[in-house]
C-alpha positions as CSV (number, residue, x, y, z in Angstrom):
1,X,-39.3,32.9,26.6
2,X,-38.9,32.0,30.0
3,X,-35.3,31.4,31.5
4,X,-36.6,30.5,35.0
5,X,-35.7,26.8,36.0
6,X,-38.6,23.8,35.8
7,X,-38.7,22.0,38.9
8,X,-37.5,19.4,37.1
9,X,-33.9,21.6,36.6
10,X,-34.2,22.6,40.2
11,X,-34.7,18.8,41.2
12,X,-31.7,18.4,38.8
13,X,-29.3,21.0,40.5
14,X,-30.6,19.6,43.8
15,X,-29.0,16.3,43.2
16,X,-25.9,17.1,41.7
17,X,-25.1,19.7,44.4
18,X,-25.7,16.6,46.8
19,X,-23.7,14.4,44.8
20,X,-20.4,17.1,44.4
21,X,-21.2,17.8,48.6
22,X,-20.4,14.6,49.7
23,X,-17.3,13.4,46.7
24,X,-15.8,16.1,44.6
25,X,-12.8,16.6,46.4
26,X,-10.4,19.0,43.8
27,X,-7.1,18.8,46.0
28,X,-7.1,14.7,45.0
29,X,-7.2,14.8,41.6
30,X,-9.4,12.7,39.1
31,X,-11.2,9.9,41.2
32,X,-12.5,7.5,38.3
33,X,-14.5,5.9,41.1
34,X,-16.4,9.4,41.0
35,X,-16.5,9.9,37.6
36,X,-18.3,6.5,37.2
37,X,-21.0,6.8,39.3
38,X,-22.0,11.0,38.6
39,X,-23.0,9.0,35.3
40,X,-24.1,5.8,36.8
41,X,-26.0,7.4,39.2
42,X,-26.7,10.8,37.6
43,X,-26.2,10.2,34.2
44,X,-24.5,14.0,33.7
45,X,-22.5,12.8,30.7
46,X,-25.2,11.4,29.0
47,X,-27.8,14.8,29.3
48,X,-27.0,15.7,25.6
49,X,-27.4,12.0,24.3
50,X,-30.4,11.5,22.7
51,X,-32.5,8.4,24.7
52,X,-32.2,6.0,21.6
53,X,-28.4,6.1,22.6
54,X,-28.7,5.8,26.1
55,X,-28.6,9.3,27.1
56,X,-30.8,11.6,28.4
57,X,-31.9,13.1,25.3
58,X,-32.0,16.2,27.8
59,X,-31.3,20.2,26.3
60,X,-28.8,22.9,26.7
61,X,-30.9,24.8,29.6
62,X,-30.6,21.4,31.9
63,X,-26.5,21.1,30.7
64,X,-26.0,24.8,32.1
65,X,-27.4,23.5,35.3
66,X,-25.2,20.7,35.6
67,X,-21.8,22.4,34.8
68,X,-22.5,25.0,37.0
69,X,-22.4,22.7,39.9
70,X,-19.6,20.8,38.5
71,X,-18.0,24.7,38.1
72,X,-18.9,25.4,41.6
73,X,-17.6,22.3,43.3
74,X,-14.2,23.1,41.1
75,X,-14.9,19.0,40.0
76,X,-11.3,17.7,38.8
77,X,-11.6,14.5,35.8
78,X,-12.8,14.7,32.1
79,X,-16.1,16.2,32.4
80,X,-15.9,19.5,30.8
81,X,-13.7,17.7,28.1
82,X,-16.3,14.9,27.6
83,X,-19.3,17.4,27.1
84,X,-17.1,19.5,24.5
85,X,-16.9,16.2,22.5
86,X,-20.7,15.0,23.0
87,X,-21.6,18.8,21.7
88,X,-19.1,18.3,18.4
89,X,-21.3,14.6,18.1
90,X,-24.4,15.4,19.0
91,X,-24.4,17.6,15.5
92,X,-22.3,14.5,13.8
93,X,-24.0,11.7,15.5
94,X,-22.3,8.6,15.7
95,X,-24.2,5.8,17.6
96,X,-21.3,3.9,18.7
97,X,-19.3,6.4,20.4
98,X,-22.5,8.5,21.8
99,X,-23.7,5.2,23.6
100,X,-20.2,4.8,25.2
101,X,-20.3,8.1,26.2
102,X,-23.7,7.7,28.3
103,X,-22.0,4.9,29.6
104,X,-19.4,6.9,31.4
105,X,-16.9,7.0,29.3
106,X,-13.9,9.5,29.0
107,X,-13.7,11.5,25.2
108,X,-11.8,14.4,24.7
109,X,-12.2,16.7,21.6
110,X,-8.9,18.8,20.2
111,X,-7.7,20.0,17.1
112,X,-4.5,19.1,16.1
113,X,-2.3,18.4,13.0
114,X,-4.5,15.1,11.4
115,X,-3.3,11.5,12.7
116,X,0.1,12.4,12.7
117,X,1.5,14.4,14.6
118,X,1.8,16.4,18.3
119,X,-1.6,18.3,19.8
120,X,-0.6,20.4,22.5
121,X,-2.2,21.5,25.9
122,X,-5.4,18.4,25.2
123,X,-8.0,19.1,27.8
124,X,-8.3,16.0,30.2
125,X,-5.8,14.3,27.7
126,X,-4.5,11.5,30.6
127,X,-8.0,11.1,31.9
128,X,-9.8,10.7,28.4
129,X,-10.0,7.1,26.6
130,X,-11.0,8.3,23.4
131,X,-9.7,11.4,21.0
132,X,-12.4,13.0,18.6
133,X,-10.4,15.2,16.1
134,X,-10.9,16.6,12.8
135,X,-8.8,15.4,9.6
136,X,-10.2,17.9,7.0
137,X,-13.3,17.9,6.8
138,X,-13.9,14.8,8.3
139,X,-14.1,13.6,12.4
140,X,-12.0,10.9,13.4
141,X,-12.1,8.8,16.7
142,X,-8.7,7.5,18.8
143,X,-8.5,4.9,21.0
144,X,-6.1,6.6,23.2
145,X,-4.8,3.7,24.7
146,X,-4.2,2.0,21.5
147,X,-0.9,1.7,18.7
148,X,0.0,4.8,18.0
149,X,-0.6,6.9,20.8
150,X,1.3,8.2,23.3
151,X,0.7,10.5,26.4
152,X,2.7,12.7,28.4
153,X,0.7,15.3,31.5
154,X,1.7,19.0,31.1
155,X,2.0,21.4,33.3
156,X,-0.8,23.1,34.3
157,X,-2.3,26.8,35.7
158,X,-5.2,25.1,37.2
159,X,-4.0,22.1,39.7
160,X,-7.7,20.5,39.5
161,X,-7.8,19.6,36.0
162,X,-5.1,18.1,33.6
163,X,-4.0,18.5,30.2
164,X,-1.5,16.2,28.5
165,X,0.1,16.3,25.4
166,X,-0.8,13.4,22.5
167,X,1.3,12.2,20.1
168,X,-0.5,10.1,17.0
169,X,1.8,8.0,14.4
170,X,-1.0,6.8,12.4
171,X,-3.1,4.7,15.3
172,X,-5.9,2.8,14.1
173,X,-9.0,5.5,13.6
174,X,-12.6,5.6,13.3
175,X,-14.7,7.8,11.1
176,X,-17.5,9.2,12.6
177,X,-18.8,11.3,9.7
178,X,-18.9,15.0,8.0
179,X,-17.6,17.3,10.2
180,X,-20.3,20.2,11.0
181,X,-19.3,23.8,9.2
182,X,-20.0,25.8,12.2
183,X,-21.9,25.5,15.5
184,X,-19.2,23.5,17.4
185,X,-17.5,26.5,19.0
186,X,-20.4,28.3,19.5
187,X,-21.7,25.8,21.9
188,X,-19.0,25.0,23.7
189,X,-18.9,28.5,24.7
190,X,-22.4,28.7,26.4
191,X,-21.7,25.4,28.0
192,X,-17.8,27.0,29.3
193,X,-19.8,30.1,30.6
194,X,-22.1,27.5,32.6
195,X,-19.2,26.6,34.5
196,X,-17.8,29.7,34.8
197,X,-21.2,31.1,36.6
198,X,-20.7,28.2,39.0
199,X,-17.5,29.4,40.0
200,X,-18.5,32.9,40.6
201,X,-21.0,32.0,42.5
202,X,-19.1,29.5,44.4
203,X,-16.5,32.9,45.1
204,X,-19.0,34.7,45.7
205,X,-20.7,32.5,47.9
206,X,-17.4,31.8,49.9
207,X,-16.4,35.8,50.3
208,X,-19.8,36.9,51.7
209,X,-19.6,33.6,54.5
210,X,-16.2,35.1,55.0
211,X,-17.3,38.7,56.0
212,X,-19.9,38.0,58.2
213,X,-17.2,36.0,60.5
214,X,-14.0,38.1,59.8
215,X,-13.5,40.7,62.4
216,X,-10.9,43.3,62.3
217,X,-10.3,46.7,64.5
218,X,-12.9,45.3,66.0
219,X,-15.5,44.9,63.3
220,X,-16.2,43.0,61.3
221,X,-15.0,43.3,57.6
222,X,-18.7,43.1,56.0
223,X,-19.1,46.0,57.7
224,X,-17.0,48.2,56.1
225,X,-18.0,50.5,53.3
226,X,-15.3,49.2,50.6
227,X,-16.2,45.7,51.2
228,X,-20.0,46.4,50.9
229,X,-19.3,48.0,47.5
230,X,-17.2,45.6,46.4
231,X,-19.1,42.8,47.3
232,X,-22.2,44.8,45.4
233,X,-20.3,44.8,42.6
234,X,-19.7,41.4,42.5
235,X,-23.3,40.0,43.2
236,X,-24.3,42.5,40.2
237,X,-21.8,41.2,37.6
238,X,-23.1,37.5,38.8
239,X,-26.7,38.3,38.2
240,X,-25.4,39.9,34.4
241,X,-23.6,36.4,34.1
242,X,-26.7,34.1,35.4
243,X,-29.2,36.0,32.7
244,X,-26.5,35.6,30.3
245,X,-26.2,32.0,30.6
246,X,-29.7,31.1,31.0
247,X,-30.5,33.1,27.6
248,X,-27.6,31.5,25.9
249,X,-28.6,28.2,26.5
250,X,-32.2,28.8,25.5
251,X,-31.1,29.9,22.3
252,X,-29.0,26.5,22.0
253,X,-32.0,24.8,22.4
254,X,-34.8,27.1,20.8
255,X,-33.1,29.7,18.5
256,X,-30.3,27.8,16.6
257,X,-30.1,31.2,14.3
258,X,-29.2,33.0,17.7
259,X,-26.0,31.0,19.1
260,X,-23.5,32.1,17.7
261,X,-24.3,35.5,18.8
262,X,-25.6,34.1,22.4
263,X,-22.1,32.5,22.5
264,X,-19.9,34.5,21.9
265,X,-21.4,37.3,23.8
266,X,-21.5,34.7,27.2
267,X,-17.5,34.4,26.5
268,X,-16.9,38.1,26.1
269,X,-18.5,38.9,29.5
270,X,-18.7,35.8,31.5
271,X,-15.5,34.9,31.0
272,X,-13.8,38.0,31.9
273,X,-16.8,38.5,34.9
274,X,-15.7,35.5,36.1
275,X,-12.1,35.8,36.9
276,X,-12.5,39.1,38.1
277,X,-14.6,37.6,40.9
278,X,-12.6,34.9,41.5
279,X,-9.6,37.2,42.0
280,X,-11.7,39.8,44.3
281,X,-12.8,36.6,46.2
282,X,-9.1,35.8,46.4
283,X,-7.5,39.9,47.3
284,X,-11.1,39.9,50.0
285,X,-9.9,36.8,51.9
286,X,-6.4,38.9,52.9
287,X,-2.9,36.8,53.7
288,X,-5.4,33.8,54.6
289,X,-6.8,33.4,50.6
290,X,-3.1,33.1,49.5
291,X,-2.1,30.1,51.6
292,X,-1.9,26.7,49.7
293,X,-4.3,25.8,52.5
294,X,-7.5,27.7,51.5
295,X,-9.5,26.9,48.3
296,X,-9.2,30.6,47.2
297,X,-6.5,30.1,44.9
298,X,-8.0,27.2,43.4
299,X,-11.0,29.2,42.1
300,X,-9.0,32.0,41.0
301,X,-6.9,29.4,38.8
302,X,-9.7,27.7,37.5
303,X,-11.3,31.0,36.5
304,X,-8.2,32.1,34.5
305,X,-7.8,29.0,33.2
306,X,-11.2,29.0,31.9
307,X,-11.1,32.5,30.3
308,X,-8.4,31.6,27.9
309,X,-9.5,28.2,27.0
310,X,-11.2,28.3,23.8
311,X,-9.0,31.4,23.4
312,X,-8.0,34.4,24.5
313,X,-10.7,37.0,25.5
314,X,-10.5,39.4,22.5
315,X,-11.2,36.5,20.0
316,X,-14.8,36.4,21.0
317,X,-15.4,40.1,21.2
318,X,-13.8,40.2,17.4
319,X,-16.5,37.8,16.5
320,X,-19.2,39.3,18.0
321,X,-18.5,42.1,16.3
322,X,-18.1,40.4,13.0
323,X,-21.6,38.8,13.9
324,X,-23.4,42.3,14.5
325,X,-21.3,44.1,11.7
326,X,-20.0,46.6,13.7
């Protein structure tokens, strides 16, 4: 086992860093322009798309790279939403809507009450083209811009991503095949706790630049003894999270027997790691880190945000504990 990146996953972080640097910009929303070319020119939404649909045909370990730049560059649009659905197809693979997806386009993946009905709180719901449910046992593809549907944007904790709530009166829908007893979830966790490691490091990151400029009675702040230890404690619960998520995503790709296990133990410490940083990032910064000016808030909703996504914390701790039969 090695959970060192290749140079190839190094050349790959490279790029997308780059790419993020010089366009993600959270404050503005989704740019579609954006969205399109990260996968014309970088092909992120294709990684898990095997080559004979276009994709990548690329693994879990070079996925975790790529959403921890996306996590760390806070990037607004559907692309946490997109990879949750490739992950449900890539174990139900349907040609069709895989080959779409390496194409750029938008899918979102939610459960909800069959094809009629309300789904609350749909990730990326406005910016998505396409709803992959399950009815039964079965997954089922929505043309969300077709009869049937209707959209309306919700409210939101975190201001760079958007959720919307669907509506379905029995639109025209696609079957995409047998949906997978288990597996689903458990990936979708490593590949949440990839992000979430980019934004700690991206807080992290930020509050260490921060006390090496901020002076105050005359020092400055990174010389103090409580901010040392603090930031210590913060580097060492991002080194925890990196190991975590590198091992986690080996397993998706090397040790199927070992991810449910891998995943939920990334969620019950990475996702509480995470915000926890983000907020010391925030409290560290002083009066400046609450303005609506500085990004510190942004981080510190995004990492809340993410925590409760697939659930609240103590769902994956009762797993894991199911899991180890404790």
């Amino acid at each position: 086992m090695n959970l060192l990146l290749t140079a190839e996953q190094q050349e790959l972080r490279t790029a997308v860093r780059s790419f993020l640097a010089a366009n993600a910009r959270p404050r503005d929303g989704h740019d579609p322009a954006v969205y399109r070319r990260l996968n014309g020119e970088l092909g992120l939404a294709g990684l898990l798309v095997p080559e004979e649909y276009g994709g990548a045909g690329a693994g879990y370990a070079e996925l975790a790279v790529a959403l921890e730049e996306t996590g760390a560059a806070l990037l607004p649009g559907p692309y946490l939403a997109t990879v949750f659905a490739t992950i449900a197809l890539s174990l139900t693979p349907d040609k069709e809507l895989l080959t779409q997806i390496a194409e750029g386009r938008a899918v979102t993946l939610a459960e909800g009450p069959g094809l009629t009905g309300t789904y609350e709180q749909v990730l990326s719901g406005m910016e998505a083209e396409v709803l992959v449910t399950r009815v039964g046992d079965t997954f089922y593809a929505v043309e969300l811009d077709g009869p049937g549907v209707s959209r309306t944007a919700q409210p939101a904790l975190d201001v760079t991503r958007g959720y919307a709530r669907i509506e379905l009166d029995q639109p025209p829908a696609r079957e995409l095949g047998a949906a997978p007893e288990s597996g689903v979830f458990d990936r979708m966790a490593i590949a949440l706790a990839a992000e979430q490691l980019g934004v700690m490091r991206a807080s992290l990151d930020a509050i260490v630049a921060y006390a090496k400029i901020r002076a105050a009675f005359g020092r400055l702040i990174g010389s103090y003894q409580a901010v040392k230890h603090k930031l210590a404690d913060m580097h060492g619960k991002l080194e925890q999270a990196e190991s975590i998520v590198r091992y986690a995503a080996w397993t998706a790709d090397n040790e199927p027997g070992e991810v449910a296990r891998a995943g939920m133990f990334a969620q019950a410490f990475v996702g509480r790691a995470c915000f926890e940083v983000a907020r010391d990032h925030l409290l560290l910064h002083g009066g400046i880190g609450f303005t609506w000016e500085h990004d510190a808030h942004l981080y510190y909703k995004r990492a809340k945000a993410d925590e409760v996504l697939l659930g609240p914390p103590r769902v994956y701790r009762a797993r894991l504990a199911q899991l180890l039969e404790l």
